[in-house]
mmCIF file of the N, C-alpha and C atoms, coordinates in Angstrom:
data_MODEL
# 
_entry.id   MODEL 
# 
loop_
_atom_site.group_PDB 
_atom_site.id 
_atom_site.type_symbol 
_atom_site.label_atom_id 
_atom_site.label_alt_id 
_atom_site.label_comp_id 
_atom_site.label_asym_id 
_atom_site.label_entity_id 
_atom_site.label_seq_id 
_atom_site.pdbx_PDB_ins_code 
_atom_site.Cartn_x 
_atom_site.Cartn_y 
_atom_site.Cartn_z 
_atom_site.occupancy 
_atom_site.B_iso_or_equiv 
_atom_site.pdbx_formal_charge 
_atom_site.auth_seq_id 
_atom_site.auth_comp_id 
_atom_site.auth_asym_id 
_atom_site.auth_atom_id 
_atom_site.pdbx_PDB_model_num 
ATOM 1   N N  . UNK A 1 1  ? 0.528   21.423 24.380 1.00 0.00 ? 1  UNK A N  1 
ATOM 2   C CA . UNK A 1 1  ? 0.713   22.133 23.131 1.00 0.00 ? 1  UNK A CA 1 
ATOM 3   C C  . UNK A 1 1  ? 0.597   21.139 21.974 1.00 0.00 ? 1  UNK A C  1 
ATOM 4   N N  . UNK A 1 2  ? -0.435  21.509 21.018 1.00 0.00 ? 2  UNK A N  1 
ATOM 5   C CA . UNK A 1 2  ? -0.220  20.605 20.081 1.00 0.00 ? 2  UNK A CA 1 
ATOM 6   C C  . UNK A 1 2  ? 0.848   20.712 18.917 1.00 0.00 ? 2  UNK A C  1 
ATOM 7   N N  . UNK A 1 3  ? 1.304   19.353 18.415 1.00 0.00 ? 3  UNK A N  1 
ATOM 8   C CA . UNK A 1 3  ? 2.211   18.857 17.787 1.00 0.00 ? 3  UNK A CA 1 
ATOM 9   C C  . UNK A 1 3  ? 1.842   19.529 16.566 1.00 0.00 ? 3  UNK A C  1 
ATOM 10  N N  . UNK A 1 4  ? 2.610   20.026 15.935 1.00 0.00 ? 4  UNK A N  1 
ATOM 11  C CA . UNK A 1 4  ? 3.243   20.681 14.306 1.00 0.00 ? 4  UNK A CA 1 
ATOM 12  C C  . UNK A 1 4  ? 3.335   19.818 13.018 1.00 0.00 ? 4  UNK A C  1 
ATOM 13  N N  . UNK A 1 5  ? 4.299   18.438 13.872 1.00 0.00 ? 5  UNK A N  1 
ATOM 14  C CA . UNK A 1 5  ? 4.625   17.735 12.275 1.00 0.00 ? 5  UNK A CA 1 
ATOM 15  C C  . UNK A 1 5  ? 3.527   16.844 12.076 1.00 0.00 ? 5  UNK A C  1 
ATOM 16  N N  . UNK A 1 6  ? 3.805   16.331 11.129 1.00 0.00 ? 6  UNK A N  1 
ATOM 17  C CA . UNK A 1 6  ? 2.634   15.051 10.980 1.00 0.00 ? 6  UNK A CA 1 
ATOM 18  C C  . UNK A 1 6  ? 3.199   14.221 9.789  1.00 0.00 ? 6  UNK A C  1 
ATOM 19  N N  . UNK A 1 7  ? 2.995   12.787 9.792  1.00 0.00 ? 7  UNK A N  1 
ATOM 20  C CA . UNK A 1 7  ? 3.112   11.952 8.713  1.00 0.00 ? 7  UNK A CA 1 
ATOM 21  C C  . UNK A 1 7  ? 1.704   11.171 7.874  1.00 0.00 ? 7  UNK A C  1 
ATOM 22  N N  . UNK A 1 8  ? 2.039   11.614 7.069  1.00 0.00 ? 8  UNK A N  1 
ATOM 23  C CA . UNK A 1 8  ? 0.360   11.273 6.472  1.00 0.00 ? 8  UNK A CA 1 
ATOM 24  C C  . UNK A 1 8  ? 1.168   9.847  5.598  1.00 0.00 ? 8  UNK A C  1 
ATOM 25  N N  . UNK A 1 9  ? 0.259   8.775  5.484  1.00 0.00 ? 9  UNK A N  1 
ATOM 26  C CA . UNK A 1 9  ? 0.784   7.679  4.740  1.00 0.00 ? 9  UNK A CA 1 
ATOM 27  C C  . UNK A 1 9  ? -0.623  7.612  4.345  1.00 0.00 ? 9  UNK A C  1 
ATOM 28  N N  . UNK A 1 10 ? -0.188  7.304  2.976  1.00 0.00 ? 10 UNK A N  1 
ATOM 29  C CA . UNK A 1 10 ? -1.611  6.510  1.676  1.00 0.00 ? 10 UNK A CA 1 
ATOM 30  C C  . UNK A 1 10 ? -1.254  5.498  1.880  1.00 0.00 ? 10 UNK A C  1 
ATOM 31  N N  . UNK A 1 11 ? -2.958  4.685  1.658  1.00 0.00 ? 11 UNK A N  1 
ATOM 32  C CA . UNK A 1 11 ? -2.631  2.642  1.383  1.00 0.00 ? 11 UNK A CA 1 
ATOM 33  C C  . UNK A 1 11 ? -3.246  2.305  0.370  1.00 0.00 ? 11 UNK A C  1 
ATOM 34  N N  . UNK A 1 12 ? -3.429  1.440  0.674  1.00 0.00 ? 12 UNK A N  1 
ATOM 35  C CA . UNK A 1 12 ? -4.043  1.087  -0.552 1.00 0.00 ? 12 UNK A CA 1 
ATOM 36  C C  . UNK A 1 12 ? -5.493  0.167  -0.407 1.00 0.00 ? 12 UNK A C  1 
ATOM 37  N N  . UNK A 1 13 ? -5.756  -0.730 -1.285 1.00 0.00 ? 13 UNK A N  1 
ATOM 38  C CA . UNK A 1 13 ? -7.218  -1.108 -1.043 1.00 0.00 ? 13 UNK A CA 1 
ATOM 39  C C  . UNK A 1 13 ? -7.182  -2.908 -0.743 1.00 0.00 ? 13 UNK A C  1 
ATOM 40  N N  . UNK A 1 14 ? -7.490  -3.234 0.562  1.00 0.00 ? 14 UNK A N  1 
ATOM 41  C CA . UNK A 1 14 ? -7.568  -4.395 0.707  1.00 0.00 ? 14 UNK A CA 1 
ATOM 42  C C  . UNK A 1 14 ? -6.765  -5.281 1.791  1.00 0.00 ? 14 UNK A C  1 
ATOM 43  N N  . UNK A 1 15 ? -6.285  -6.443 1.806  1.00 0.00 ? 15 UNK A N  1 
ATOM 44  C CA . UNK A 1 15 ? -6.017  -7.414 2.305  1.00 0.00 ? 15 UNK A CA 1 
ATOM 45  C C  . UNK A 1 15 ? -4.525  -7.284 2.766  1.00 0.00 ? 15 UNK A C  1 
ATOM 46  N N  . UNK A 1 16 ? -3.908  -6.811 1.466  1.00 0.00 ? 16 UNK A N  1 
ATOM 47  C CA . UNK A 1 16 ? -2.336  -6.173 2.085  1.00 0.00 ? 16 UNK A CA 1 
ATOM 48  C C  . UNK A 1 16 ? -2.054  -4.714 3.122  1.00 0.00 ? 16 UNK A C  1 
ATOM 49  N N  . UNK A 1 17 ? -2.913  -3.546 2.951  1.00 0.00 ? 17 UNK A N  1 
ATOM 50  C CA . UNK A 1 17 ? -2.786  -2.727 3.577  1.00 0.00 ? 17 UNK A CA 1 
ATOM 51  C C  . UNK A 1 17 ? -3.403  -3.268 5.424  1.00 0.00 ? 17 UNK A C  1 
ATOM 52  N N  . UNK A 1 18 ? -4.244  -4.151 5.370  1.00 0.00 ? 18 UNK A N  1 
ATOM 53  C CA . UNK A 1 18 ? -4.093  -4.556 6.394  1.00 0.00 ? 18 UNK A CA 1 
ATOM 54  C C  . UNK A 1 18 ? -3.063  -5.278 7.554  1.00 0.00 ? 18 UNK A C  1 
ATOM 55  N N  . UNK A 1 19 ? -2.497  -5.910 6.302  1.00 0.00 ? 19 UNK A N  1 
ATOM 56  C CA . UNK A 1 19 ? -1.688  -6.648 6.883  1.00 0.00 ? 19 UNK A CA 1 
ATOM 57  C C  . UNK A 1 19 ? -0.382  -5.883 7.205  1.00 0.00 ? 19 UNK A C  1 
ATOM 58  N N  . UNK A 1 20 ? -0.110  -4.663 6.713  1.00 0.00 ? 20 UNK A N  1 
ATOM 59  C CA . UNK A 1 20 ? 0.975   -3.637 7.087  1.00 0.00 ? 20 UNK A CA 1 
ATOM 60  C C  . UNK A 1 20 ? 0.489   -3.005 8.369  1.00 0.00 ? 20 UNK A C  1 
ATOM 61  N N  . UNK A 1 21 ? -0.703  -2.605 8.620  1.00 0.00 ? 21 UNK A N  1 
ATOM 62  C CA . UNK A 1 21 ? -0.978  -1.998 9.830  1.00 0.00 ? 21 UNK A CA 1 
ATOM 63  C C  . UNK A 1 21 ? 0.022   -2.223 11.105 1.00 0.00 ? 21 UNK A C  1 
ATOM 64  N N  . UNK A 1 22 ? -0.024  -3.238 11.206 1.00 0.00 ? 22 UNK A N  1 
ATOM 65  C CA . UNK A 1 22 ? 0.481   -3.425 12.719 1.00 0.00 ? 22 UNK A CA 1 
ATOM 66  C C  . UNK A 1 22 ? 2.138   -2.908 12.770 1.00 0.00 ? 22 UNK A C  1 
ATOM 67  N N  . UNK A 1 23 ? 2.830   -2.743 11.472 1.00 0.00 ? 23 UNK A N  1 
ATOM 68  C CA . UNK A 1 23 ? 4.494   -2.390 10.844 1.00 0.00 ? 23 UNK A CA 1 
ATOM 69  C C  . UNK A 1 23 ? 3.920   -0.758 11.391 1.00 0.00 ? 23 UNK A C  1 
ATOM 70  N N  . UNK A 1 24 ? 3.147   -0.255 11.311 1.00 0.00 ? 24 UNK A N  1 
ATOM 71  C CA . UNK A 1 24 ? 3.190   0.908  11.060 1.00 0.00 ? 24 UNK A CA 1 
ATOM 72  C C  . UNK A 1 24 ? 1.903   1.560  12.444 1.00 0.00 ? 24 UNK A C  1 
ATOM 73  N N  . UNK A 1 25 ? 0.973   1.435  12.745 1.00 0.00 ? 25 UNK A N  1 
ATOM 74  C CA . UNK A 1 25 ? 0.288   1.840  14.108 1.00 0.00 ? 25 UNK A CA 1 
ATOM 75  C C  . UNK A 1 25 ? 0.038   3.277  13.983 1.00 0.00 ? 25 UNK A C  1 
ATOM 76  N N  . UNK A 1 26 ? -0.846  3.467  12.950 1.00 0.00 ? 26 UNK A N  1 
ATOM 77  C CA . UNK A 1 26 ? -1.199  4.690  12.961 1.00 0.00 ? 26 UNK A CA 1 
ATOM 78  C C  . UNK A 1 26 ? -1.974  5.625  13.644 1.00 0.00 ? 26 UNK A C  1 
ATOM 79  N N  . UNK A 1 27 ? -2.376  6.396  14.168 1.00 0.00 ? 27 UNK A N  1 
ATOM 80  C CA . UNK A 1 27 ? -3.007  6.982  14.966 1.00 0.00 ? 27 UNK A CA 1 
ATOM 81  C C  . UNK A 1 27 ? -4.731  7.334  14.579 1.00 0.00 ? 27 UNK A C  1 
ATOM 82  N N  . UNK A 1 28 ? -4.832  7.154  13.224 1.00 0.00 ? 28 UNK A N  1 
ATOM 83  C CA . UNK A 1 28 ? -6.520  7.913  12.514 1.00 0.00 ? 28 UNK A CA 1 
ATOM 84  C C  . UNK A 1 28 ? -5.943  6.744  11.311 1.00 0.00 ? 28 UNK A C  1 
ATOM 85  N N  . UNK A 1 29 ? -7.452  6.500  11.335 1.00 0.00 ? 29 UNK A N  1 
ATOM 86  C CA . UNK A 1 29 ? -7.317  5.695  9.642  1.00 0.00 ? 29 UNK A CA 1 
ATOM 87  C C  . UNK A 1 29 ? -8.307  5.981  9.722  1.00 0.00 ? 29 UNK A C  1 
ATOM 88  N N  . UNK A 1 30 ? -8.282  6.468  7.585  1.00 0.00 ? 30 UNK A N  1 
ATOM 89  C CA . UNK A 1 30 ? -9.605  7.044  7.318  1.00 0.00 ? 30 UNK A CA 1 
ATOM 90  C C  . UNK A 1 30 ? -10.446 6.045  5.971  1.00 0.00 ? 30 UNK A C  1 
ATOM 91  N N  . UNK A 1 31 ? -11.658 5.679  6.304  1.00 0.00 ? 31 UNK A N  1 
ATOM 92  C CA . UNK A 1 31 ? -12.119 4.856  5.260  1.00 0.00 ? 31 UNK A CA 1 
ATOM 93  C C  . UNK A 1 31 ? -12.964 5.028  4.343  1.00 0.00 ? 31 UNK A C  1 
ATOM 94  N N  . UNK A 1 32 ? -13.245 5.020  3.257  1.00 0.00 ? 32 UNK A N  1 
ATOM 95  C CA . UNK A 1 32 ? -13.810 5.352  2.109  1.00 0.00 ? 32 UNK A CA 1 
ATOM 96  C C  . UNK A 1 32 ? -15.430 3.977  2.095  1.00 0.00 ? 32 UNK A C  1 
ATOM 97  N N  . UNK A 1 33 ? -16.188 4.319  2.818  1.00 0.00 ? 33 UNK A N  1 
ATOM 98  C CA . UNK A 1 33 ? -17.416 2.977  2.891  1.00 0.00 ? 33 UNK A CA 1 
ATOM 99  C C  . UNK A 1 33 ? -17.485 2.638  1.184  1.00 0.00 ? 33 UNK A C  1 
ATOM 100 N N  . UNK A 1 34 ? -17.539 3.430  0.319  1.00 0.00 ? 34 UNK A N  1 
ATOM 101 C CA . UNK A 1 34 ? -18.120 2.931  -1.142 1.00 0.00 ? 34 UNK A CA 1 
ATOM 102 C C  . UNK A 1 34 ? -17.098 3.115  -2.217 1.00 0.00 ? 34 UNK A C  1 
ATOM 103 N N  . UNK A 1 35 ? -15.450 3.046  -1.525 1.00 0.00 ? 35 UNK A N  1 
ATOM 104 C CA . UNK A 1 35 ? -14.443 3.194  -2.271 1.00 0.00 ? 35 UNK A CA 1 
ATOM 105 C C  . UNK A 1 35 ? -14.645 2.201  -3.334 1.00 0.00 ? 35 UNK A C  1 
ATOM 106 N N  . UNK A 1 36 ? -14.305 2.143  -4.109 1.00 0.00 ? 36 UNK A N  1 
ATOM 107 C CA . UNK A 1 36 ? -14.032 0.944  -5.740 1.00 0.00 ? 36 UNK A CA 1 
ATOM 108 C C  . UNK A 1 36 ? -14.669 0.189  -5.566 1.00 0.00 ? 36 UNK A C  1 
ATOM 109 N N  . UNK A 1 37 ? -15.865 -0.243 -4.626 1.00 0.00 ? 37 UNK A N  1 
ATOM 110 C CA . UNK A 1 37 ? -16.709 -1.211 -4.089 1.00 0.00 ? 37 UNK A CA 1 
ATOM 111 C C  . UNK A 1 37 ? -15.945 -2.196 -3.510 1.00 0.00 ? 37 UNK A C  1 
ATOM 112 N N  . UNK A 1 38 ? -14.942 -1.478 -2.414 1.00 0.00 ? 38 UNK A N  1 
ATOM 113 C CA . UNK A 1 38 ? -14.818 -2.285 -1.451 1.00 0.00 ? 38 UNK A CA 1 
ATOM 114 C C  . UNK A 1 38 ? -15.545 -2.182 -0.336 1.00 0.00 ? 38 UNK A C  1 
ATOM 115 N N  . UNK A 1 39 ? -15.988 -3.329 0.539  1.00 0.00 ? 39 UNK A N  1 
ATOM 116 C CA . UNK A 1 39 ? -16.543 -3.468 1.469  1.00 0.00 ? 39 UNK A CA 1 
ATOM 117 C C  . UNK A 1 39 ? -15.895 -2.696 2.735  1.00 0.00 ? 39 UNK A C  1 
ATOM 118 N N  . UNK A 1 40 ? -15.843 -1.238 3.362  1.00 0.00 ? 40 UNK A N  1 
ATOM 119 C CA . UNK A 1 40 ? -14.314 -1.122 3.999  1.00 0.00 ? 40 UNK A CA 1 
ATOM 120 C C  . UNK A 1 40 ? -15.521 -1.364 5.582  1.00 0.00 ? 40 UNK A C  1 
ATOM 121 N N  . UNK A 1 41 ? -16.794 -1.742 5.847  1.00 0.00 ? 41 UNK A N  1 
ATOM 122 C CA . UNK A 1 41 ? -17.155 -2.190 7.126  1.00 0.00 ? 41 UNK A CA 1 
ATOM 123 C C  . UNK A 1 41 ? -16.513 -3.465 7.370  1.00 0.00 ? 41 UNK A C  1 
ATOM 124 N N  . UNK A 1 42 ? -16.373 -4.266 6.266  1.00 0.00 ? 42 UNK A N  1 
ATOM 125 C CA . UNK A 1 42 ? -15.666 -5.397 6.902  1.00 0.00 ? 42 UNK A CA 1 
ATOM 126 C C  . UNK A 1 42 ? -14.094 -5.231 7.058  1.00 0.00 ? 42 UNK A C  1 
ATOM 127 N N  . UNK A 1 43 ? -13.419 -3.960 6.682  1.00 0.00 ? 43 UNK A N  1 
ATOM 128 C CA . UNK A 1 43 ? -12.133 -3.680 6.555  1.00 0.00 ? 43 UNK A CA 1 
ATOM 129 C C  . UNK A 1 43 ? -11.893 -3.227 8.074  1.00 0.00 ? 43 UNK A C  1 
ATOM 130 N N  . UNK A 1 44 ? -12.717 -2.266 8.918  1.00 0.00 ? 44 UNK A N  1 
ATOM 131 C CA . UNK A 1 44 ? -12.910 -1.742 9.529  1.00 0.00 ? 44 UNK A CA 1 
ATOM 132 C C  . UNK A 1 44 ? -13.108 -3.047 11.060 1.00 0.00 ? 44 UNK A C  1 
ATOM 133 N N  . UNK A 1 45 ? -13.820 -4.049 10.534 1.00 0.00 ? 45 UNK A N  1 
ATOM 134 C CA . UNK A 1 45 ? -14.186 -5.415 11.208 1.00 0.00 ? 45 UNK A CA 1 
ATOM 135 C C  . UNK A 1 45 ? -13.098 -5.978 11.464 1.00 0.00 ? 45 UNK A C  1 
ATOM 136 N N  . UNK A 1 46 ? -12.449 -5.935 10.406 1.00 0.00 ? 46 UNK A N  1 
ATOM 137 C CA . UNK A 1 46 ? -11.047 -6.944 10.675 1.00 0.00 ? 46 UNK A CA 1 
ATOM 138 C C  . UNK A 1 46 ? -9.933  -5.825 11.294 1.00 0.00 ? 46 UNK A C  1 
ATOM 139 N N  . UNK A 1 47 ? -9.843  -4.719 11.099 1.00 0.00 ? 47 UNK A N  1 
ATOM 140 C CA . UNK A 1 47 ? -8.888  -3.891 12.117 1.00 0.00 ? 47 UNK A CA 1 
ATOM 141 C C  . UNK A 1 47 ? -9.264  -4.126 13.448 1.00 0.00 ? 47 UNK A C  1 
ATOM 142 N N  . UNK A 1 48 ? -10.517 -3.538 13.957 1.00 0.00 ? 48 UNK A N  1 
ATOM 143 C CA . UNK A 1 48 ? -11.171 -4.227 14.982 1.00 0.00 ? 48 UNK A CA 1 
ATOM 144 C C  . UNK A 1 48 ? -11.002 -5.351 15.944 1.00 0.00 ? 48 UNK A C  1 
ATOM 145 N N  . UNK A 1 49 ? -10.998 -6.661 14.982 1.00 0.00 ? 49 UNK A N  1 
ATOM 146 C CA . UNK A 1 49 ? -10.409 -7.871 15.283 1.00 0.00 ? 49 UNK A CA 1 
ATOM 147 C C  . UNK A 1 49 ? -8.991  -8.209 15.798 1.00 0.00 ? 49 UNK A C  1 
ATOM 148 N N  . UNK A 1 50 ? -8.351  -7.217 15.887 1.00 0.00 ? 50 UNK A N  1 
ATOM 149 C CA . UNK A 1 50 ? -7.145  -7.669 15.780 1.00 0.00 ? 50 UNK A CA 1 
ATOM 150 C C  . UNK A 1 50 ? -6.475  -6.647 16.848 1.00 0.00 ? 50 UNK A C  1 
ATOM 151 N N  . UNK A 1 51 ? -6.133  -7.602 18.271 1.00 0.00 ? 51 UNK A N  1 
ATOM 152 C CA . UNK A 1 51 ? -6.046  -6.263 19.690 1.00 0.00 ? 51 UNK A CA 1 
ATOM 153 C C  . UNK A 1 51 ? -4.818  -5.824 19.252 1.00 0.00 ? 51 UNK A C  1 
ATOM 154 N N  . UNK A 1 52 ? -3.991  -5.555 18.448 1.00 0.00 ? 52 UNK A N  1 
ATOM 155 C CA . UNK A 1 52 ? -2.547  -4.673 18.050 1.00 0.00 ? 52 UNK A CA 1 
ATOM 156 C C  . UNK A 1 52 ? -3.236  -3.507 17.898 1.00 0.00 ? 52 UNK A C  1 
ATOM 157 N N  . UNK A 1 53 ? -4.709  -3.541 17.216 1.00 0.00 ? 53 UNK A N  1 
ATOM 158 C CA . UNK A 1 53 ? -4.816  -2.104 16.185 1.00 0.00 ? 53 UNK A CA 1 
ATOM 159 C C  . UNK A 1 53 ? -6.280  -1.571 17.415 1.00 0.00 ? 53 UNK A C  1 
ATOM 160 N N  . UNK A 1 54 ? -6.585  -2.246 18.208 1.00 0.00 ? 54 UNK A N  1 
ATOM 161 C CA . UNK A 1 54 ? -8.026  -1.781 18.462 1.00 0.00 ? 54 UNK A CA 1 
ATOM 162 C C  . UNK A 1 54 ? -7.810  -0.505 19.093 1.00 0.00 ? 54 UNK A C  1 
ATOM 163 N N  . UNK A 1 55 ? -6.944  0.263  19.595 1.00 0.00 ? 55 UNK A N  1 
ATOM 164 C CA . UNK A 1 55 ? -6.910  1.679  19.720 1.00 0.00 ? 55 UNK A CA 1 
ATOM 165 C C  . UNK A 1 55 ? -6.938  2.923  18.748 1.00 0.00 ? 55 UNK A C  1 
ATOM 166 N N  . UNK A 1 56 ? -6.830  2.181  17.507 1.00 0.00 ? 56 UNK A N  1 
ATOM 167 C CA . UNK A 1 56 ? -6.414  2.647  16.323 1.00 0.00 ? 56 UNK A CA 1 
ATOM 168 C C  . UNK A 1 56 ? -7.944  3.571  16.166 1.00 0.00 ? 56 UNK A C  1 
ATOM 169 N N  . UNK A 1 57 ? -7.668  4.896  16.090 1.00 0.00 ? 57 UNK A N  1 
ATOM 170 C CA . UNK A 1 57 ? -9.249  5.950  15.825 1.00 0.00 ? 57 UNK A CA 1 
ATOM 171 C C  . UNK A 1 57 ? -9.503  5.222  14.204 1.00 0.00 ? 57 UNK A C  1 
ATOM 172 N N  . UNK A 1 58 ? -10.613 5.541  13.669 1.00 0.00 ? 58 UNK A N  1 
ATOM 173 C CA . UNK A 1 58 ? -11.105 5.269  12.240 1.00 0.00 ? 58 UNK A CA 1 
ATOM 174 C C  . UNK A 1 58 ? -12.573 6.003  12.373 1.00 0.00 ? 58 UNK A C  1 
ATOM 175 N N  . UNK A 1 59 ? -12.027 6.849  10.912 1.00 0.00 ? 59 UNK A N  1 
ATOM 176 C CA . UNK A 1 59 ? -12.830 7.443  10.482 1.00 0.00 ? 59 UNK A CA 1 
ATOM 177 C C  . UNK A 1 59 ? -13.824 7.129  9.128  1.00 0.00 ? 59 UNK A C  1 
ATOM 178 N N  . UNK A 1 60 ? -15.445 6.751  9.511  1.00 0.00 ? 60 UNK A N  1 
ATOM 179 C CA . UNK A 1 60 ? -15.542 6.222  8.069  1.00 0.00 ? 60 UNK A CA 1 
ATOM 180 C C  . UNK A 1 60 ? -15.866 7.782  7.489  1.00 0.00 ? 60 UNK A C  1 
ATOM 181 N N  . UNK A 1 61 ? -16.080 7.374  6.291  1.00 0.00 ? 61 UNK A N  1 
ATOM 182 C CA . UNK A 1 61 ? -16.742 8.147  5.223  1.00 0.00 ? 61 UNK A CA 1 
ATOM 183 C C  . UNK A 1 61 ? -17.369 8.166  4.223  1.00 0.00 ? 61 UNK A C  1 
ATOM 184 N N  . UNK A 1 62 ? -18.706 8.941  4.397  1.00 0.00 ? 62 UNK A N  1 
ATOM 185 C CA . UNK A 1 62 ? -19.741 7.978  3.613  1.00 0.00 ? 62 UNK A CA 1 
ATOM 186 C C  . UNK A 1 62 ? -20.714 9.189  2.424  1.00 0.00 ? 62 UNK A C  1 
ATOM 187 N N  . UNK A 1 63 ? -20.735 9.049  1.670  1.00 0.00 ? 63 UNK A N  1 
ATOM 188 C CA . UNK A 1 63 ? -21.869 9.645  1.010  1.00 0.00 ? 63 UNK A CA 1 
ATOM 189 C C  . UNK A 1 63 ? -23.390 9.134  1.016  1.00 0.00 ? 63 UNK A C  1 
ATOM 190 N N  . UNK A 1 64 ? -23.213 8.217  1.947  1.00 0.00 ? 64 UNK A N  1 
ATOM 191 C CA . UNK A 1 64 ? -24.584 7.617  2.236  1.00 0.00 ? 64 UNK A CA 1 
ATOM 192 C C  . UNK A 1 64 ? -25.746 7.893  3.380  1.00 0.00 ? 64 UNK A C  1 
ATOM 193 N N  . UNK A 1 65 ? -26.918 8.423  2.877  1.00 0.00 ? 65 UNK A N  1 
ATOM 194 C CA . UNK A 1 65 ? -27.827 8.994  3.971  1.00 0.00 ? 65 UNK A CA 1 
ATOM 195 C C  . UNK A 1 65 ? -28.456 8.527  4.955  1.00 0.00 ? 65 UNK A C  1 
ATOM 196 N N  . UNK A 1 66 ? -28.916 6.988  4.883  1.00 0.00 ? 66 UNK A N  1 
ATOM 197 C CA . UNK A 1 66 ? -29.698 5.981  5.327  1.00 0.00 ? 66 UNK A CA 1 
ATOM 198 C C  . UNK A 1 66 ? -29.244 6.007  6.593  1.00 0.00 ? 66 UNK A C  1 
ATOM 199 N N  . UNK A 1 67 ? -30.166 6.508  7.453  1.00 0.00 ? 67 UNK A N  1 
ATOM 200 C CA . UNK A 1 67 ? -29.996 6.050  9.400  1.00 0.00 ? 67 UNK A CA 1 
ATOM 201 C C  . UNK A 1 67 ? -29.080 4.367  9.244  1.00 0.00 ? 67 UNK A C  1 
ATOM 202 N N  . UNK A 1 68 ? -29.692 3.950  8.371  1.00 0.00 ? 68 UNK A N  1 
ATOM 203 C CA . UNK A 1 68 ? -28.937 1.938  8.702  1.00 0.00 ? 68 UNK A CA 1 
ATOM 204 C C  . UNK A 1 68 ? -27.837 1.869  8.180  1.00 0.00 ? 68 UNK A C  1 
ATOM 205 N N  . UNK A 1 69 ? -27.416 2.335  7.358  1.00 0.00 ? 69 UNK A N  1 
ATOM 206 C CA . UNK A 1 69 ? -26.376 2.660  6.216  1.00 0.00 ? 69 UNK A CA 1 
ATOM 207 C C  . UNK A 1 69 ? -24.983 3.284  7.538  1.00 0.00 ? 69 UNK A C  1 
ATOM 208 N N  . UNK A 1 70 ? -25.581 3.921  7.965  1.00 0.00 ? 70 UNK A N  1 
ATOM 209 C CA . UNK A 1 70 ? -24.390 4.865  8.615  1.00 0.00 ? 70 UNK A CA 1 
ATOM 210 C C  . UNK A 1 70 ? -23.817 3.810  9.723  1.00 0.00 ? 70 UNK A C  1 
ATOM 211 N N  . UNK A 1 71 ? -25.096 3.847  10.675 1.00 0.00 ? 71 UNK A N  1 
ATOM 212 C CA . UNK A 1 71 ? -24.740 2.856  11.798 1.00 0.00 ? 71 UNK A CA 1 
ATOM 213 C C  . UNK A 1 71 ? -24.107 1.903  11.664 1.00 0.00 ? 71 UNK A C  1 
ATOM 214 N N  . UNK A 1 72 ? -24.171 0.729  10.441 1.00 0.00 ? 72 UNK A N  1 
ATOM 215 C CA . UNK A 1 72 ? -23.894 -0.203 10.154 1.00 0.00 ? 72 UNK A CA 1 
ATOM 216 C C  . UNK A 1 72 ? -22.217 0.156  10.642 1.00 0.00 ? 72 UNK A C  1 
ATOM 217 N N  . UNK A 1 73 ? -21.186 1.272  10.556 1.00 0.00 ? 73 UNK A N  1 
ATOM 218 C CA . UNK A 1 73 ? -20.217 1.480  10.948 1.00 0.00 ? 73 UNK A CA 1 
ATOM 219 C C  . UNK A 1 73 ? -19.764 1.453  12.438 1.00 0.00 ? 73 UNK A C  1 
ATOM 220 N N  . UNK A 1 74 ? -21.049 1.406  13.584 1.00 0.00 ? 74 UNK A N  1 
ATOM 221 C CA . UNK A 1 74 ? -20.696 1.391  14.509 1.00 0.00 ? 74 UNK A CA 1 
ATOM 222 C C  . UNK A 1 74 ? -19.757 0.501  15.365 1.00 0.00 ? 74 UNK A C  1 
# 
């Protein structure tokens, strides 16, 4: 049966919200590819990097069309 409640947490952009991840082990993180012109593939790289979070789902999100553009998230 699926679960009812849910906790949604906002972060913020960068170097500190990373570094909270592991305090917190969220289940979906969702990423903005062309947020404020942050880079979030390399945000996404460094979650990745780091075996606390690599179960961690992530969702990018992109307004971008380019077959290379997208993948580049893989």
């Amino acid at each position: 049966m699926p679960r009812k409640d849910y906790n949604l947490k906002m972060a913020g952009i960068g170097e500190k919200t990373i570094e909270n991840l592991p305090e917190v082990l969220p289940d979906v993180i969702s990423l903005d590819i062309v947020l404020s012109g942050n880079n979030d593939y390399q945000i996404c790289r460094k979650i990745r990097n780091n075996y606390l979070l690599l179960y961690i789902k992530i969702i990018l999100v992109s307004g971008k069309i380019q077959l290379d553009q997208r993948l580049t998230g893989n």
